[in-house]
N, C-alpha and C positions, 0 to 999 in steps of 0.2 A: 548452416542448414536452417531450413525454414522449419519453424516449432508448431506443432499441431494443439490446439486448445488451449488455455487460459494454464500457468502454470501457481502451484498453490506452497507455498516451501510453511511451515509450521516448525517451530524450534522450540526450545523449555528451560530457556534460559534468559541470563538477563537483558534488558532490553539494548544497553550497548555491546553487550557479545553479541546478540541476532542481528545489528545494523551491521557491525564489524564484518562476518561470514558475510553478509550480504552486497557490502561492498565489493570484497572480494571477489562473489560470483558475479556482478557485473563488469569489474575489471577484466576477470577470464573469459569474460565472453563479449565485451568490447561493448556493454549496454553503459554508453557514457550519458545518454541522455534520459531523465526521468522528472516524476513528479511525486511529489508528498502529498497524502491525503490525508487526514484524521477525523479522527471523532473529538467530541468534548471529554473525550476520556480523561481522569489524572493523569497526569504525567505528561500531554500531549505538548505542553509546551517544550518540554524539556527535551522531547523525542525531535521535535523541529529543531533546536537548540542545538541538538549532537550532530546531526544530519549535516549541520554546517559545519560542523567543527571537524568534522571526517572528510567532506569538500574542501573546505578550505583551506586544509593541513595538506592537503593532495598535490602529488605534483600530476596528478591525471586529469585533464581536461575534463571534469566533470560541466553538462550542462542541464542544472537544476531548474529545472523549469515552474519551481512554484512549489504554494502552499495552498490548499482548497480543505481549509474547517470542515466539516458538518454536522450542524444542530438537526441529528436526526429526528430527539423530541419536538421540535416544535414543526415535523414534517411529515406526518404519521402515513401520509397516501404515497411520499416521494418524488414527488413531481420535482420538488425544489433540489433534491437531491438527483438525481439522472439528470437535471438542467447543470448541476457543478460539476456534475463526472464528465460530462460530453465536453465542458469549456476547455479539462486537461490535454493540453498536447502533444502530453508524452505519452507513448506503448507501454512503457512500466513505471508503475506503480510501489511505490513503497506507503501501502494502509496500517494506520495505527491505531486502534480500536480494539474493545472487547467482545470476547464470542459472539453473544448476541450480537452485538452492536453489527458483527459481521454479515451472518444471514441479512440482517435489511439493505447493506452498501452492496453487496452482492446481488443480490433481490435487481434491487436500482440500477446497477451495471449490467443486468443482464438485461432489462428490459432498455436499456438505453443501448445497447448493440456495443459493451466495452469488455466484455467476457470470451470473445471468438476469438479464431487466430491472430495472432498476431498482437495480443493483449497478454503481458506479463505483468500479475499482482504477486508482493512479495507479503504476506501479513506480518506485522511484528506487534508482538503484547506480553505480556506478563500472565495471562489469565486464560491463553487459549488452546491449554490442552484438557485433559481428564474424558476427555470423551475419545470412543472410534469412530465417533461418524464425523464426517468433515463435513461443512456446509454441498448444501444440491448443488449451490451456483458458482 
């Protein structure tokens, strides 16, 4: 079935439990193809790191389509950032950043036309709960 809006999954656990769940939900719904984005968060290597190790332990046709960094600091308008979102060619998204760090990738994605139908972002961090409001975008 075709999914209406940008879908936002938020978890409170560690960050290879929320990869692990999240594989999962792509296997059950046959989302084989995606892409990794991060921030310069800690840990962001390590997050890439797992990402393959969950891939390439797989016997499921995963097709990983990439890694796109972003140095949000040194981009404060975004422009450089919605130029890297637009380059990804997958529909979903596995982002790994903190809260904040969210609102701006968000921000970026939405004015870059990556947040509408047919655009699934899975967030995964250590640090993105404690609040009820979930990002506007």
């Amino acid at each position: 079935p075709q999914e209406k809006g940008s879908t936002f999954l938020q978890l409170g656990s560690s960050t290879e439990q929320q990869l692990q769940v999240i594989f999962e939900v792509l296997e059950e719904y046959d989302w084989t193809a995606f892409a990794v984005v991060t921030t310069l968060l800690p840990g962001y290597e390590d997050f890439v790191d797992y990402v393959e190790v969950l891939t390439d332990s797989s016997f499921i046709g995963w097709e990983h389509r990439g890694v796109v960094t972003l140095n949000l600091t040194d981009d404060p308008e975004g422009a450089r950032t919605r130029r890297q979102l637009r380059e990804v060619t997958a529909q979903i998204r596995l982002l790994y950043c903190s809260r904040d760090e969210a609102e701006a990738v968000f921000r970026a994605a939405r004015d870059a036309g990556l947040t509408g139908p047919g655009y699934i972002w899975f967030v995964v961090g250590t640090n993105l709960g404690g609040s009820e409001q979930l990002p506007e975008h």
